[in-house]
C-alpha positions as CSV (number, residue, x, y, z in Angstrom):
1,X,61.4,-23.1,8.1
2,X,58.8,-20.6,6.4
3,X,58.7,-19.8,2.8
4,X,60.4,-16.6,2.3
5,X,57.9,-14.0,1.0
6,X,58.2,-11.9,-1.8
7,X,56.4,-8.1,-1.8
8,X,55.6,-6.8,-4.6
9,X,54.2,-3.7,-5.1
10,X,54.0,-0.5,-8.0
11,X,54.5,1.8,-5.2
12,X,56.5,1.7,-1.6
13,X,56.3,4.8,1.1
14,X,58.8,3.4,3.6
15,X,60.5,6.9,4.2
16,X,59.3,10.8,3.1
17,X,62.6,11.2,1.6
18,X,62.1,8.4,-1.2
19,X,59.4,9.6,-3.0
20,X,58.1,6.4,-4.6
21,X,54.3,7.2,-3.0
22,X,51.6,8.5,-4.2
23,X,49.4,7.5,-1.5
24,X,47.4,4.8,0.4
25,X,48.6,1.9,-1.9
26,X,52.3,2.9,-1.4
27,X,52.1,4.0,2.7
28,X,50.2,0.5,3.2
29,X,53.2,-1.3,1.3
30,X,55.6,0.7,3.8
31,X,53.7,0.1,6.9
32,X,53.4,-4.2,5.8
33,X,57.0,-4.0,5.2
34,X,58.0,-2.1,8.7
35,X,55.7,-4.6,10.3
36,X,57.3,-7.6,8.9
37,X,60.9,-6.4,10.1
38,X,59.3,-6.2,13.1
39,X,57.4,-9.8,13.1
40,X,60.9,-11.3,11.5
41,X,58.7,-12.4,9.0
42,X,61.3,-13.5,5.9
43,X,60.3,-11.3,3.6
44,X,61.8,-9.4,1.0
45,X,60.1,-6.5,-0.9
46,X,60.3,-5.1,-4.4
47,X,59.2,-2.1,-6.4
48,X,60.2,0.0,-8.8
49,X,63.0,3.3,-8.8
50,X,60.6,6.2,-9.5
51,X,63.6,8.6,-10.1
52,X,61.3,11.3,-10.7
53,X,59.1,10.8,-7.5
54,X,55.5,11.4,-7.2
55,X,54.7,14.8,-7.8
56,X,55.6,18.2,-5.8
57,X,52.7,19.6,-5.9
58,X,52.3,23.8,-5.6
59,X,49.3,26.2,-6.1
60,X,48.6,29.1,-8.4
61,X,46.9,32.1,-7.4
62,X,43.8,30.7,-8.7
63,X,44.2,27.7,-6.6
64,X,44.8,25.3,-9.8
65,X,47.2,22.4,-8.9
66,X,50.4,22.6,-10.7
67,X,52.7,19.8,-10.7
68,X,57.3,19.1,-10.9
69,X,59.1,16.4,-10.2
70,X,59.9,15.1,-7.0
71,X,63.9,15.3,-7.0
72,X,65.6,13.1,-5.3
73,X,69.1,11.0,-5.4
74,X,69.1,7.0,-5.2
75,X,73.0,7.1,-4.8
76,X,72.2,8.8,-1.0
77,X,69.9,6.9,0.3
78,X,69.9,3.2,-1.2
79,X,72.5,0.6,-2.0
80,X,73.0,-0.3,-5.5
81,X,73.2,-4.7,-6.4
82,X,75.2,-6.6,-8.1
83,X,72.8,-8.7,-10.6
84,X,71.4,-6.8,-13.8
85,X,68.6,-9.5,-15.3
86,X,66.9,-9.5,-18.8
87,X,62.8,-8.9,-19.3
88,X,62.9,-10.0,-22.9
89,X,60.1,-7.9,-25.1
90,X,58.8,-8.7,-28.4
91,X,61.7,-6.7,-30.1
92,X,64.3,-6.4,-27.2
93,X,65.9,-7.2,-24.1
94,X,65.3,-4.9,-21.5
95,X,68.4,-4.9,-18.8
96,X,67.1,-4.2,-15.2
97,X,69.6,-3.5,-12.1
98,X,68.0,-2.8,-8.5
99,X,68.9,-0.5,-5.4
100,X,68.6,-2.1,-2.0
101,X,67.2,-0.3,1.6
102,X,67.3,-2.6,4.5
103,X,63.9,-1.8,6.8
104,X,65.2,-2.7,10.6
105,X,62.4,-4.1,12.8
106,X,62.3,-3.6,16.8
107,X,63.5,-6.9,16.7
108,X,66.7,-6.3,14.8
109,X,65.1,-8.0,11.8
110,X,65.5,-6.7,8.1
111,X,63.7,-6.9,5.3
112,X,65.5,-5.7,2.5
113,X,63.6,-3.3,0.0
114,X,64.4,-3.5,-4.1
115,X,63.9,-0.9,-6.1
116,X,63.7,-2.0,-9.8
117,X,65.7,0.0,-12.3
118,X,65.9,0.6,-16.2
119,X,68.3,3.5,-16.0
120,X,71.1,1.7,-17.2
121,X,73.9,1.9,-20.4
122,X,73.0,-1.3,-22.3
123,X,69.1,0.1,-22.5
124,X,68.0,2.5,-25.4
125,X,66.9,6.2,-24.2
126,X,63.9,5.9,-24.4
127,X,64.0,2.3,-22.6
128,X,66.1,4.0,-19.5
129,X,63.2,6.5,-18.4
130,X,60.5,3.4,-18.2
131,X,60.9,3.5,-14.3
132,X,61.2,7.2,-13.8
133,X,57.5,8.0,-13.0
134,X,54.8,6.7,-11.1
135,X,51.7,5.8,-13.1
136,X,53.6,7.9,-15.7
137,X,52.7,8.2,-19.3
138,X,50.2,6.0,-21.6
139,X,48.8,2.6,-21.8
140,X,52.2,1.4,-23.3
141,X,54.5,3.2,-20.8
142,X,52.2,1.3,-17.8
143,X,52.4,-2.1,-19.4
144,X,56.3,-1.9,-19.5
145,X,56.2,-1.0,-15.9
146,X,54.3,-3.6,-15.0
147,X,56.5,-5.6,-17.0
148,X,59.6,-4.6,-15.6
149,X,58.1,-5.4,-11.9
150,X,56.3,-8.5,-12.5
151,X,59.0,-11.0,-14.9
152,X,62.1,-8.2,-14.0
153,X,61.0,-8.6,-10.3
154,X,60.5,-12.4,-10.3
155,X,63.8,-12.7,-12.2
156,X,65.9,-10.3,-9.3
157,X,64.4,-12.0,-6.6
158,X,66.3,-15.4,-8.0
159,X,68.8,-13.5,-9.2
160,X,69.5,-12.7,-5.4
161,X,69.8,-16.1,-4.2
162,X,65.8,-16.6,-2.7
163,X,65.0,-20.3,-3.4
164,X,62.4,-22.1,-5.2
165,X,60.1,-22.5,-3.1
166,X,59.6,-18.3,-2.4
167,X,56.0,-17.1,-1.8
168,X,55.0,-14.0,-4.4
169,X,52.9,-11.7,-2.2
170,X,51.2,-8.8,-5.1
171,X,50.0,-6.1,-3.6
172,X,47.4,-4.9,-6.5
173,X,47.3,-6.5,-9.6
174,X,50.5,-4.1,-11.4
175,X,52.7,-7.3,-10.9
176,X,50.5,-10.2,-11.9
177,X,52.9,-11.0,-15.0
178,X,55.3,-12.6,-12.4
179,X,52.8,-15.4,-12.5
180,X,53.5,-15.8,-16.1
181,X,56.8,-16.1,-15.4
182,X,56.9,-18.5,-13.0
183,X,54.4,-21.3,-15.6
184,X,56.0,-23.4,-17.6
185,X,55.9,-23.3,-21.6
186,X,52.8,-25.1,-22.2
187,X,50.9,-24.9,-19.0
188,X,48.1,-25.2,-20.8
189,X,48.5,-28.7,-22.3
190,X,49.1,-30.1,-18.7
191,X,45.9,-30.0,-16.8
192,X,45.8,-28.4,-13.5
193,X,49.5,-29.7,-12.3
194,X,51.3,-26.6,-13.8
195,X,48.4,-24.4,-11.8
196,X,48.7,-25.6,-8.7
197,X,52.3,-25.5,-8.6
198,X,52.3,-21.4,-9.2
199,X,48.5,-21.5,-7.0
200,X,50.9,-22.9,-4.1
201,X,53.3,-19.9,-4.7
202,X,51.2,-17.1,-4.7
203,X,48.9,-14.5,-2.4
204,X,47.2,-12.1,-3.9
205,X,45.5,-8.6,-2.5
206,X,43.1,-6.2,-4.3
207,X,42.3,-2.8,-3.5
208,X,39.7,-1.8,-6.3
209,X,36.4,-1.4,-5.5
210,X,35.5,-0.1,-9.1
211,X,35.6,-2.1,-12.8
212,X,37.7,0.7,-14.4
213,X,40.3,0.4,-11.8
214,X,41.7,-2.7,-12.8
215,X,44.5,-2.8,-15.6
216,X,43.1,-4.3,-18.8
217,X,45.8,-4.6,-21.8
218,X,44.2,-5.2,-25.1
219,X,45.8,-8.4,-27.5
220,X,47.3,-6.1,-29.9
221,X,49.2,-4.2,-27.4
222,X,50.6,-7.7,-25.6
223,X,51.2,-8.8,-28.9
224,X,52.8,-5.1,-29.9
225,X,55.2,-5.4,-26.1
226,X,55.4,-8.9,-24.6
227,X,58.8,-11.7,-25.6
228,X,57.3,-14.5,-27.4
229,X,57.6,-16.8,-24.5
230,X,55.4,-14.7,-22.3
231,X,52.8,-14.0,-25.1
232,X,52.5,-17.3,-25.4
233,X,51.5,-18.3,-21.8
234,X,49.3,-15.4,-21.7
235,X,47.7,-16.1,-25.4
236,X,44.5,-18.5,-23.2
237,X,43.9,-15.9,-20.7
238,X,43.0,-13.2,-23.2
239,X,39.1,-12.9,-23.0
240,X,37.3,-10.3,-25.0
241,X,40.5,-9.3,-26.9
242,X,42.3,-8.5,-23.5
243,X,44.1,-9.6,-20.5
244,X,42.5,-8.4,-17.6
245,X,45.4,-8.6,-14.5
246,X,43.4,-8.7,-11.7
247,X,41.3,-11.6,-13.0
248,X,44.9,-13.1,-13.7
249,X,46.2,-13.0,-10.5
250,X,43.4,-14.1,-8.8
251,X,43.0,-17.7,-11.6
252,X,47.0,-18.5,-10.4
253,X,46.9,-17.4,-6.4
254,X,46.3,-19.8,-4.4
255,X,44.7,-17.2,-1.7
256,X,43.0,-13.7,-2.7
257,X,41.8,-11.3,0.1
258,X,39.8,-8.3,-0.1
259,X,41.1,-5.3,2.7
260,X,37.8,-5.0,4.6
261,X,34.7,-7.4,5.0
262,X,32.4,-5.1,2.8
263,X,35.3,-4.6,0.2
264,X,35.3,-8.4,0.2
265,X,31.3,-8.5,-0.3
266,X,32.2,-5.7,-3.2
267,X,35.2,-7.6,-5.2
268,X,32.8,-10.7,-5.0
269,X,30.1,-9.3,-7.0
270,X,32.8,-8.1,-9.2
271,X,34.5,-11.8,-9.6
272,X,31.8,-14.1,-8.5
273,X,33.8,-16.7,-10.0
274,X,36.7,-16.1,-7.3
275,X,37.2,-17.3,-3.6
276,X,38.4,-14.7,-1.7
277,X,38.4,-13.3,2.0
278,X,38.9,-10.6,3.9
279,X,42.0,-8.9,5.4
280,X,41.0,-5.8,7.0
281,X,43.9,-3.1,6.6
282,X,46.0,-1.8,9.3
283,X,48.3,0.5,9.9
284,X,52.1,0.7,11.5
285,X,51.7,1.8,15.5
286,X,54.7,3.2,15.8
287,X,55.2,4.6,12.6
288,X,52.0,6.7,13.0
289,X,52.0,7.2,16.5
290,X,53.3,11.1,17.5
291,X,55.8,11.3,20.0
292,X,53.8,12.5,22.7
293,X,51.6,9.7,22.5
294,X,54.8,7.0,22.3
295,X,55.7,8.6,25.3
296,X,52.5,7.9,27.1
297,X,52.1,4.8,26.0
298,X,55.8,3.6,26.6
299,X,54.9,4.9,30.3
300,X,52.0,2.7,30.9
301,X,52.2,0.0,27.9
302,X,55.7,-1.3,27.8
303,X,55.8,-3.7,25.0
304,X,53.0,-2.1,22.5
305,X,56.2,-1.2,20.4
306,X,57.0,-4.9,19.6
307,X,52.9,-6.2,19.6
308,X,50.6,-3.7,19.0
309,X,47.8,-5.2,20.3
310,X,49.0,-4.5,24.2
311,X,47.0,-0.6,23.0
312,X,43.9,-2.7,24.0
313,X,45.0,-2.0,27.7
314,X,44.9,2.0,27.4
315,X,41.9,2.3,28.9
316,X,44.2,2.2,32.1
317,X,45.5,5.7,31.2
318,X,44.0,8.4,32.6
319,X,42.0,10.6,30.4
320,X,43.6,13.5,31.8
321,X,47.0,12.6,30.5
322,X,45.5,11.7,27.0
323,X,44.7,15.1,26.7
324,X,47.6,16.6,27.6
325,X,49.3,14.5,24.7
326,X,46.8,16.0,22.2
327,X,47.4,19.4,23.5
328,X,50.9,18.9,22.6
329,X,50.3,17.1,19.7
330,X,48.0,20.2,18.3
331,X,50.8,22.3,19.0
332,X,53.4,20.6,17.2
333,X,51.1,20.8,14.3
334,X,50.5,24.2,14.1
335,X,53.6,24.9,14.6
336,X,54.9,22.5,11.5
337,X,52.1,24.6,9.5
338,X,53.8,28.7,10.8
339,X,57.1,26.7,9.8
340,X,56.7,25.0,6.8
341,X,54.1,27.6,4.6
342,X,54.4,30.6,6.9
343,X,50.9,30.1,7.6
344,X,49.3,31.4,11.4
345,X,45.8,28.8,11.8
346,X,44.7,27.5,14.8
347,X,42.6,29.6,17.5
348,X,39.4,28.4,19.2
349,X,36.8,26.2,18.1
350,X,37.4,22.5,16.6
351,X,40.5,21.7,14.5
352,X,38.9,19.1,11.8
353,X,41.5,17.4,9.5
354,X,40.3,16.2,5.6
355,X,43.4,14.9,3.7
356,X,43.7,12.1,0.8
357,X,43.9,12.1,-3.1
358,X,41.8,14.3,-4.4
359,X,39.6,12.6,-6.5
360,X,35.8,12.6,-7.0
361,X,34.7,9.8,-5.1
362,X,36.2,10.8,-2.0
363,X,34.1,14.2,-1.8
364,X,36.1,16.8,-0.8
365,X,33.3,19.3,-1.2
366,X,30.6,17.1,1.2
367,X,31.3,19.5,4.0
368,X,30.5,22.5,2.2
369,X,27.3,21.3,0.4
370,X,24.8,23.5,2.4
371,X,27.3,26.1,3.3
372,X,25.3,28.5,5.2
373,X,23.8,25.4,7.6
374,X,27.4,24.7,8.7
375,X,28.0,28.6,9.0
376,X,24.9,28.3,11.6
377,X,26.1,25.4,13.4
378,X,29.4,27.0,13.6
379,X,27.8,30.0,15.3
380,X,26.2,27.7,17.6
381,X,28.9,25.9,19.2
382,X,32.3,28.0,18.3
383,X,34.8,28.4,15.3
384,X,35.3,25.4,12.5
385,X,38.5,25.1,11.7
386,X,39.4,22.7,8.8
387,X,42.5,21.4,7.5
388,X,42.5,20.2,3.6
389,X,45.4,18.3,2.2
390,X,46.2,16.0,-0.7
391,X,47.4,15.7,-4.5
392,X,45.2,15.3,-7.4
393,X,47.1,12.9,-10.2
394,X,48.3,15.2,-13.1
395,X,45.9,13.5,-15.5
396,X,43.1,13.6,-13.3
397,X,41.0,17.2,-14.3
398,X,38.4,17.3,-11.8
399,X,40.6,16.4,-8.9
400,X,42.3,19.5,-10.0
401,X,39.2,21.2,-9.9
402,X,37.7,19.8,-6.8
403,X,41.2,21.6,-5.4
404,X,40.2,24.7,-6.9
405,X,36.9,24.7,-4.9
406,X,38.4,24.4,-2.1
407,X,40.9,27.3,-2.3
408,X,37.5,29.5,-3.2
409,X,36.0,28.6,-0.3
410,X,39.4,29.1,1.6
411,X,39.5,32.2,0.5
412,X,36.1,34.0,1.1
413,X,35.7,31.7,4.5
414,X,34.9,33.8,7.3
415,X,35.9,34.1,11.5
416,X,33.1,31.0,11.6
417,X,34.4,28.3,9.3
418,X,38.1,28.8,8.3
419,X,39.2,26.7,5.9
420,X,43.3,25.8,5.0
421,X,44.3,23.8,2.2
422,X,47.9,22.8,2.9
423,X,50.6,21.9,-0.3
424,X,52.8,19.0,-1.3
425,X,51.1,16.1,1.2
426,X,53.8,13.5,2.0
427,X,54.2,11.5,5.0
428,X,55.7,13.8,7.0
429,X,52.9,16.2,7.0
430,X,50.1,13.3,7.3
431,X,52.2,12.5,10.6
432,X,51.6,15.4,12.4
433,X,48.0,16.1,10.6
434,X,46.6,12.7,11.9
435,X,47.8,13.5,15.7
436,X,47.0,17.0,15.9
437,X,43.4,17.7,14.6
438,X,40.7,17.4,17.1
439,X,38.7,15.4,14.4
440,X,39.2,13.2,11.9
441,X,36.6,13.5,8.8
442,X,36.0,11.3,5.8
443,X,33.2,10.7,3.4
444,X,33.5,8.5,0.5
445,X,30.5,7.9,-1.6
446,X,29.8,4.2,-0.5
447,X,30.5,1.4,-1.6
448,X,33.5,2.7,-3.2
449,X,35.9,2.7,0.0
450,X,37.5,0.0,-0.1
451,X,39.5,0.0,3.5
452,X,40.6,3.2,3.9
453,X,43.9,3.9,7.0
454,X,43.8,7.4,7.2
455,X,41.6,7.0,9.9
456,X,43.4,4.4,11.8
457,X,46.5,6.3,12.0
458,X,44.3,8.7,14.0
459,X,42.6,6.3,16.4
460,X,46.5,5.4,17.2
461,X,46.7,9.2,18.7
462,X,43.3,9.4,20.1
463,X,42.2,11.3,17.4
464,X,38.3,9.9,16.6
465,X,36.6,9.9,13.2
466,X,34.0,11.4,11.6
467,X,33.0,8.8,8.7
468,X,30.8,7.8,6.4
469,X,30.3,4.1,6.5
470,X,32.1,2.0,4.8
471,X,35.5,0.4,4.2
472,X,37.0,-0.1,7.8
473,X,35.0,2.0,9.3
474,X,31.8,-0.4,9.0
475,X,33.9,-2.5,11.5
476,X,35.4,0.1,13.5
477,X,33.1,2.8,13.8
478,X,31.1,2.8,16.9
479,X,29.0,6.0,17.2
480,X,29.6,7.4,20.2
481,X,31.9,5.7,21.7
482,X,35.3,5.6,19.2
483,X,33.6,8.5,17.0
484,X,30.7,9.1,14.9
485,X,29.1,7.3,12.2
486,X,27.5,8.8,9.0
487,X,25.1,7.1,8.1
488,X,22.0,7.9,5.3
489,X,19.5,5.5,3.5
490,X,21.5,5.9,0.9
491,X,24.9,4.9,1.8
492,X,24.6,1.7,0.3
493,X,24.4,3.5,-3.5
494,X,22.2,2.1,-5.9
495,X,21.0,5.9,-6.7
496,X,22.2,8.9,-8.5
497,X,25.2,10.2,-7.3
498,X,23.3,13.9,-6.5
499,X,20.6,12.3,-4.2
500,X,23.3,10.1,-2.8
501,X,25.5,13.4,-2.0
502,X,22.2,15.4,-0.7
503,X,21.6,12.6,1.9
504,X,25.1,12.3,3.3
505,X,25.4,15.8,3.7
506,X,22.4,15.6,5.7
507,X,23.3,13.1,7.6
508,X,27.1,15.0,8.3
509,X,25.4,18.0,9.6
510,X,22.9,15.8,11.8
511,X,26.0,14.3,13.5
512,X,28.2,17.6,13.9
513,X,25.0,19.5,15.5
514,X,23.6,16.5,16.9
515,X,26.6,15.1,18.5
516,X,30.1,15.8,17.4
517,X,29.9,19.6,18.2
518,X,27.9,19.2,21.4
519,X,30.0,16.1,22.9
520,X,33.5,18.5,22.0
521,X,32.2,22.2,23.3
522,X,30.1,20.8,26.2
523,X,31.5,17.6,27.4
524,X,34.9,17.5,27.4
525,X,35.4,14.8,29.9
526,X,33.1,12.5,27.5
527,X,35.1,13.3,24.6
528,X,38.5,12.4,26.6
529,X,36.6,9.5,26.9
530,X,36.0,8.6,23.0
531,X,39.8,9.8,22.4
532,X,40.9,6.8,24.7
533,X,38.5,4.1,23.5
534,X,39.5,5.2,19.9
535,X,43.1,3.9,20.7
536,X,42.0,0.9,23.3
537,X,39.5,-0.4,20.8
538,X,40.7,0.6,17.3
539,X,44.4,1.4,17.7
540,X,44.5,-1.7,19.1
541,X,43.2,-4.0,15.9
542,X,43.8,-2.2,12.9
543,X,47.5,-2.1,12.8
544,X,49.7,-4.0,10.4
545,X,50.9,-6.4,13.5
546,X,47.4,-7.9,13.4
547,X,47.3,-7.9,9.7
548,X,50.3,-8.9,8.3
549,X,49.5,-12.1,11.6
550,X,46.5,-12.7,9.5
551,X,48.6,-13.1,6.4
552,X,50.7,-15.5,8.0
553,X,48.0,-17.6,9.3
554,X,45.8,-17.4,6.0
555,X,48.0,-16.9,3.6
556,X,52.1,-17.6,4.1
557,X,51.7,-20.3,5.8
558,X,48.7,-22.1,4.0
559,X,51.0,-24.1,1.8
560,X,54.0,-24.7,3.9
């Protein structure tokens, strides 16, 4: 029999209606967990019960991000469990109890999701709101959090009957404590028996491309939060005067993988003490695929539902019908933007779709750098029509601002580039977003992407990609033929940010005039022919049926 697997991760999006997301970290937790069901992997997933939700996000007249809780009620759509366990702190016992959602697979297969919850009588006030908010509050607020998931989570999973020999999956370093909890007092004083034991018991998966984006807590503040049994184990991994959780999950797992081959490359020069490899991200095929194109594939790939892979074999379908699924697909979008924000957009010309957190890196703005060259190439080959969406984190100032700039350019845009910036991304909007736009545009500022499956979700509806290279698309980016690659000679960074931005804007607008534009105005049969390979050659690999097949073969079953 396998090793039952434990998920843990700080954020889940299995559902729109549980707002526990803030983005990719939380929709790639969803789509592992649907995939699993659907594997019958054993696998059970925990998280924590953001009562609050991840933010509703509106606009003021200005165009400055303004944020409210994301209401929702647990008692309606999860089932509360029996055990309550103990995460003992330096000064207090902290009583956790957990909600349950069982995720069905096509196989009939559940994975039961746990939601980890403070709200409860025996805790103080102040102790029953720890859980309310993702990434909520200050350095001490985040260590209890990741408290509560990583001992609190170790402890429910026991607590719920999984055996001894369960495999701890962390998705990001926010649960590493559960590897303190599961070493013995003294590990220390035993050689490397006590290590190998947890090592045999434990995959880990970064994300982080970028130093300040791992959690680092300082001694006085373990010393200020943690039981004394916990403080102890952790006492001879502080270095510098902190514990750093990413290099603590990698020292106790027994396999670490990066979620691309450069982000691998990346994390290496990051940790060159740490073995790691690479597990390209993927994304859920049917949970991103819009139902026009489930009904053409159902049609002419029965079985793609239960192995994802069978999309390899669309380049059977006629291009014809391909586009007649996007048509409808288009419509259904615009339509869901008239309904949901009384807003009329569509018309001629290209439909282009940017949407992810807004945050600096991910350069919102690169489209607009040399504004009146795109108002030229839009007067060239028809109407640009762009799509913005995405939150920027309440704390973060210039993702709020970078929002701003767009609603300024929204709002003096012209008939030649018309520019919409759509509120309160969730789920249900990305759906239709990454099936109805004609194109698909991204542009991190290299290196610092480290997978990126906004894009995937596309190639799954014929939707191609306009990228900058990196993350996945280094591997799935083939110019010309699943979408266009952009590409400067200074991608690789290793420059000032300005020069770096100056080149990849060049090298956007040499693709759009060069290619993109042309290929889409001109040649529609060729571009019916890039939709189809972008779901026979990408669809088809990066989807969480391959990956999570890759963590069974590499990871789960490594120390069976």
């Amino acid at each position: 029999m396998p090793k039952p697997v434990a998920y843990f991760s700080m954020e889940i999006a299995i559902d729109s209606a549980i707002p526990t997301y803030s983005g990719g970290l939380g929709v790639l937790a969803g789509d592992t967990i649907k995939a699993a069901a659907d594997l019958g992997v054993p696998m059970i997933a925990v998280t924590l019960l953001h009562r609050k939700g991840y933010v509703r996000q509106s606009f003021s007249p200005e165009g400055w991000q303004m944020e409210a809780p994301e209401h929702w009620e647990p008692e309606q759509l999860l089932v509360r469990c029996q055990p309550v366990v103990d995460v003992p702190l330096r000064d207090r016992i902290l009583h956790v109890q957990a909600w349950k959602r069982l995720e069905v697979g096509v196989s009939g297969h559940t994975v039961p999701v746990i939601f980890l919850d403070t709200d409860v009588p025996e805790n103080t006030e102040p102790d029953r709101r720890i859980t309310d908010s993702l990434y909520g509050g200050d350095q001490n607020m985040r260590i209890l959090q990741e408290l509560v998931l990583g001992v609190g989570g170790a402890r429910m999973v026991k607590a719920l009957g999984y055996p001894a020999n369960t495999l701890y999956h962390m998705n990001e370093g926010h649960a590493a404590f559960l590897l303190l909890e599961l070493l013995p007092d003294g590990w220390e004083r035993h050689g490397g028996t006590d290590v190998d034991r947890v090592r045999h018991h434990a995959v880990f998966t970064t994300h982080t491309p970028v130093a300040a984006g791992h959690d680092v807590f300082s001694a006085p503040m373990l010393e200020e939060h943690l039981g004394a049994g916990l403080l102890a184990k952790a006492a001879p991994l502080i270095e510098n005067g902190a514990l750093n959780m990413t290099r603590l999950a990698m020292r106790f797992s027994g396999t670490v993988n990066a979620v691309a081959r450069k982000h691998m490359d990346v994390t290496k020069r990051m940790f060159p003490e740490s073995e790691l490899l690479a597990i390209t991200n993927g994304v859920h095929a049917v949970r991103w695929t819009a139902a026009p194109f489930a009904k053409l594939f159902d049609r002419h790939l029965p079985g793609w539902r239960q192995r994802s892979e069978q999309l390899r074999q669309a380049s059977i379908i006629p291009t014809e019908e391909i586009g007649e699924a996007h048509r409808e697909a288009r419509e259904q979008l615009l339509h869901l933007i008239q309904a949901r924000y009384g807003m009329p957009f569509g018309g001629s010309g290209i439909l282009i779709g940017f949407a992810r957190r807004s945050t600096e890196y991910k350069r919102p703005l690169l489209l607009f750098r040399n504004l009146p060259r795109l108002m030229e190439i839009a007067a060239q080959f028809g109407p640009i029509n762009i799509l913005f969406a995405g939150k920027a984190h309440p704390r973060d100032d210039w993702g709020k601002h970078l929002l701003k700039q767009v609603h300024e350019i929204a709002a003096k845009s012209g008939d030649l580039v018309r520019v919409a910036i759509l509120p309160n991304y969730d789920t249900g909007l990305a759906a239709s977003l990454v099936a109805g736009v004609d194109l698909w545009l991204n542009t991190p500022r290299a290196p610092l992407e480290a997978s990126g499956t906004s894009g995937m979700k596309c190639a799954l509806n014929g939707v191609p990609s306009l990228s900058v290279a990196d993350g996945w698309w280094l591997e799935g980016g083939i110019q010309g033929v699943t979408g266009w690659v952009i590409k400067s000679p200074l991608n690789e960074g290793g420059t000032g940010a300005i020069e770096q931005d100056d080149a990849d804007a060049h090298a956007l607008y040499e693709q759009l005039e060069r290619h993109v534009l042309p290929c889409f105005a001109n040649h529609p049969d060729q571009w019916l022919e890039v939709m189809r390979n972008a779901i026979s050659v990408n669809g088809s690999f990066f989807n969480t049926h391959r990956m999570v097949d890759q963590y069974r073969m590499l990871a789960y079953e490594r120390f069976a």
